[in-house]
C-alpha positions in Angstrom: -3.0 26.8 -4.0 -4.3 23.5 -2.9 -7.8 23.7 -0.9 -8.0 21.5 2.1 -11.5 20.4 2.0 -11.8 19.0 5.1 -16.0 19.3 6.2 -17.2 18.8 2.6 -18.5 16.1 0.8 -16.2 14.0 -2.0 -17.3 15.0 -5.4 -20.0 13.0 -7.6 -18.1 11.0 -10.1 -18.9 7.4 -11.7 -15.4 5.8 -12.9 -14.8 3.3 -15.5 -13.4 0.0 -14.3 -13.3 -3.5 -15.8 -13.3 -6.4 -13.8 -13.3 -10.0 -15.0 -12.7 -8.3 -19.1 -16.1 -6.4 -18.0 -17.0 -2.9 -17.7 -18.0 -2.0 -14.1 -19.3 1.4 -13.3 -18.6 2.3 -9.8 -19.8 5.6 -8.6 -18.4 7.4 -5.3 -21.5 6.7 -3.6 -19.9 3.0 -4.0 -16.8 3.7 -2.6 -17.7 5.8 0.4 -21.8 6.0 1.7 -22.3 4.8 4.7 -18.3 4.0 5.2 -15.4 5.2 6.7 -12.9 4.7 3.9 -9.2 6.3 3.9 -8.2 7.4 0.4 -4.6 8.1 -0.8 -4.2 9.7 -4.2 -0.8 9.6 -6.3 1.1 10.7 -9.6 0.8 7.7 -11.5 0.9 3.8 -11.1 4.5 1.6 -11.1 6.1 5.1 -10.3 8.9 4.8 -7.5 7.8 6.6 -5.2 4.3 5.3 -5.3 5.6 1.7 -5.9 8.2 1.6 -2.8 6.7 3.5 -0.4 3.3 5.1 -0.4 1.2 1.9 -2.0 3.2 -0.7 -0.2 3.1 0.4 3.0 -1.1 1.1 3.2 -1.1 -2.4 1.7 0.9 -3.4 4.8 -1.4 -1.9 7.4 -4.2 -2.4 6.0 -5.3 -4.6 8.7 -4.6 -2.7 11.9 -6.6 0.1 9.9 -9.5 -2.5 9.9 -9.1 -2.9 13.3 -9.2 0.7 13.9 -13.0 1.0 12.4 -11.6 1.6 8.8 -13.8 -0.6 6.1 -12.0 0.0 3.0 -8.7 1.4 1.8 -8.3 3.1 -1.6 -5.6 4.1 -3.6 -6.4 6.6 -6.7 -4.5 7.9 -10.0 -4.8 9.6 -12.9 -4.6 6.4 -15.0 -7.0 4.1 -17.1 -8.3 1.1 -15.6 -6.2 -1.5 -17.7 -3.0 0.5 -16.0 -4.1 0.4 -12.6 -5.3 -3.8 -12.4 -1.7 -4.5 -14.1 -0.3 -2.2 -11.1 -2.4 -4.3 -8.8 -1.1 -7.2 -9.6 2.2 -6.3 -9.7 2.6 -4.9 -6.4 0.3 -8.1 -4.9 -1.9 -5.3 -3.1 -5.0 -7.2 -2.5 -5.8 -5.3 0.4 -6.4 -2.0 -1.6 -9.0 -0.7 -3.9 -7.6 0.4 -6.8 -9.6 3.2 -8.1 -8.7 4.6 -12.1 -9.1 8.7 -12.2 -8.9 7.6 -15.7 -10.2 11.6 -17.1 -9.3 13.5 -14.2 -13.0 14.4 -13.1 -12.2 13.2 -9.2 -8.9 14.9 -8.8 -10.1 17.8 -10.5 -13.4 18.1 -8.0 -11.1 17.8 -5.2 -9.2 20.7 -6.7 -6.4 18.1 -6.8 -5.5 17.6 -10.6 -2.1 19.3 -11.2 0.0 19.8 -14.6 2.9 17.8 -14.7 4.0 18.1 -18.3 7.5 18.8 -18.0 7.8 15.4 -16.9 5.4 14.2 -20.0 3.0 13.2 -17.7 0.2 15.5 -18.7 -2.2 16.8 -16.0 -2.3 13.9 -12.4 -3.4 14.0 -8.9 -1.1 15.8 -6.2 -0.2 13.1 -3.8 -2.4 13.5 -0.8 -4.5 11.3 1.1 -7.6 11.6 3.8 -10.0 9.7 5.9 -13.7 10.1 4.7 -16.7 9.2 7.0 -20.1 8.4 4.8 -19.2 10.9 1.9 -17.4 13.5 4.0 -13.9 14.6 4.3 -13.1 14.8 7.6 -8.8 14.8 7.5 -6.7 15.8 4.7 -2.6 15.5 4.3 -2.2 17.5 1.3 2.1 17.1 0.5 3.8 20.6 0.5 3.5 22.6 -2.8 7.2 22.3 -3.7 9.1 21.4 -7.0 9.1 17.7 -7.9 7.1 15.0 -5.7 7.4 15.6 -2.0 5.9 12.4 0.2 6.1 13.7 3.4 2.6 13.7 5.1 0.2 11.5 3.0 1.8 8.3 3.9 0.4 5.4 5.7 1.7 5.9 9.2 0.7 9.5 9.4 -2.8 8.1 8.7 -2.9 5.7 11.0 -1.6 7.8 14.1 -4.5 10.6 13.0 -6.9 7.6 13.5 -5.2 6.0 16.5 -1.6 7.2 17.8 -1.9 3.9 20.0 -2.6 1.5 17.4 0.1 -1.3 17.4 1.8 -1.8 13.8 2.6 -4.9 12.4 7.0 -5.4 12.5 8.7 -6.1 9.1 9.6 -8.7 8.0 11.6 -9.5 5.6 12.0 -13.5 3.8 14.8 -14.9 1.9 14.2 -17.4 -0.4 15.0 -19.7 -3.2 12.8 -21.0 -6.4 11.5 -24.5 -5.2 13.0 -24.4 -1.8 9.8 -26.3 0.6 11.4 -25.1 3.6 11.1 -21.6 2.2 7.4 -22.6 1.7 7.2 -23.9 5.1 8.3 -20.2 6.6 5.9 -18.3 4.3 3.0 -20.5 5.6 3.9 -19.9 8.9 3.8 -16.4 8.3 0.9 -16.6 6.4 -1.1 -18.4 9.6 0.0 -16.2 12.0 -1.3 -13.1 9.8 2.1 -11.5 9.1 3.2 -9.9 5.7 6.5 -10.4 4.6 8.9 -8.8 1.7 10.7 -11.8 -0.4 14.1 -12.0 -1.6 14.5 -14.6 -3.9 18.0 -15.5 -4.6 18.9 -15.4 -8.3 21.9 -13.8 -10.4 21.9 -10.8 -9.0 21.3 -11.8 -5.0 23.6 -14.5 -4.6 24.4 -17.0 -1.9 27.7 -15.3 -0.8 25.4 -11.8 -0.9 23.2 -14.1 1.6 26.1 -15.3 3.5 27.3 -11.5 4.1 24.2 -10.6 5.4 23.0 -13.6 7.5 26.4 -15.5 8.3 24.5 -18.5 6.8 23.8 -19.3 2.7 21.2 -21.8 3.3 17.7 -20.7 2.5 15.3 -19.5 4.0 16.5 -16.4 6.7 13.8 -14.7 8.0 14.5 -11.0 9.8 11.5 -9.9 11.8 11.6 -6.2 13.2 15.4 -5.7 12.0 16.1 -9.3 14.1 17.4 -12.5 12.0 15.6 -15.2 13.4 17.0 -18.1 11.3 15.3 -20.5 9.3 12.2 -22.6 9.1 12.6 -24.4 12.5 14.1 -21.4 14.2 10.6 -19.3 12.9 8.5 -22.3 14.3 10.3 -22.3 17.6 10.0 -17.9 17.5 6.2 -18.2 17.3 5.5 -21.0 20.0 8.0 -18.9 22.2 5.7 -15.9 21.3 2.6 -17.8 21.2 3.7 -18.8 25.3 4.8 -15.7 26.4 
């Protein structure tokens, strides 16, 4: 059975990191004293569930849980360090700190490391995540013992609510583009000045024009969608902002 530990302190546990092709201690002392720092732990890096969903979407918050008295978010995994900067990278998450569990000490403290050797993975965290205030766990959402990976609790959003039900979430938004096109680079600048994350689609072999054209009604690049809306391209986003910028 998996032990909510809500009320106690994280364990004491210095992980191996390398940063700029240099070893880097960092103890948790590091991570958490004097902070309030929200955690989420996970199987293992560049799996699909933790590369669609549960990474991606603290990365996407990460400012509104800023603005909700949060200093640092952390994501942690049963991996060595060298897995877990390549993961980094790949995923863009500059907004996390990637933390490598690379010998299982921190999961296993938090009563957290699991076997998952059917699937060859050996012994990795249970997914789970909490909010910790100057060493102490003070929430937990500890995913349902059942068969497989459940992500039902731990995610982002549930986090957020705990911390503030009323705190105002960023809409998606999603970007499609084209290698070279500056008009394309005109939108994600836009974007990028206004604070606002975006998914890209760049169109290639497999995402076509006429894939473009069935979505959008137009195959001219870029299309932005913002909350589910198409708001066109460049100009049309430029116009969308000084309209919201009025309002």
């Amino acid at each position: 059975m998996l032990e909510n530990r809500e009320g106690q302190k994280v364990p004491n546990v210095t992980f191996r990191t390398r940063v700029n092709d240099e070893w880097v201690d960092v103890t948790t002392d590091d991570i958490f004293k004097g902070k309030t720092v929200v955690m989420f732990a996970l199987p293992g890096a560049f799996t699909p569930t933790c590369s669609s969903s549960h990474l991606p979407r603290y990365n996407e918050l990460s400012e509104v849980f800023k603005a909700n008295g949060v200093d640092d978010i952390v994501c942690l995994s049963v991996n060595d360090t060298f897995v877990m900067n390549a993961w980094k990278e790949d995923q863009e998450a500059e907004n996390i700190t990637f933390i490598p569990d690379g010998n299982g000490e921190f999961s296993e403290g938090m009563g957290m490391l699991v076997d998952k050797s059917d699937l060859g993975f050996g012994k990795r965290s249970w997914r789970y995540s909490m909010l910790v205030k100057d060493g102490v766990i003070e929430k937990m959402f500890i995913e349902p013992q059942k068969p497989g990976d459940p992500f039902e609790v731990s995610d982002a959003d549930t986090m957020l609510d705990h911390i503030n039900p009323k705190a105002v979430k960023p809409e998606p938004v999603t970007l499609f583009t084209r290698a070279g096109c500056p008009h394309c680079a005109r939108a994600k600048k836009l974007l990028q000045q206004h604070g606002m994350s975006y998914e890209e689609i760049e169109l290639n072999s497999e995402i076509s024009s006429r894939s473009l054209r069935a979505v959008s009604g137009s195959d001219t690049v870029p299309q932005v969608y913002i909350g589910g809306t198409h708001i066109g391209g460049a100009d049309e986003l430029e116009n969308w902002f000084k309209q919201k910028d009025a309002a």
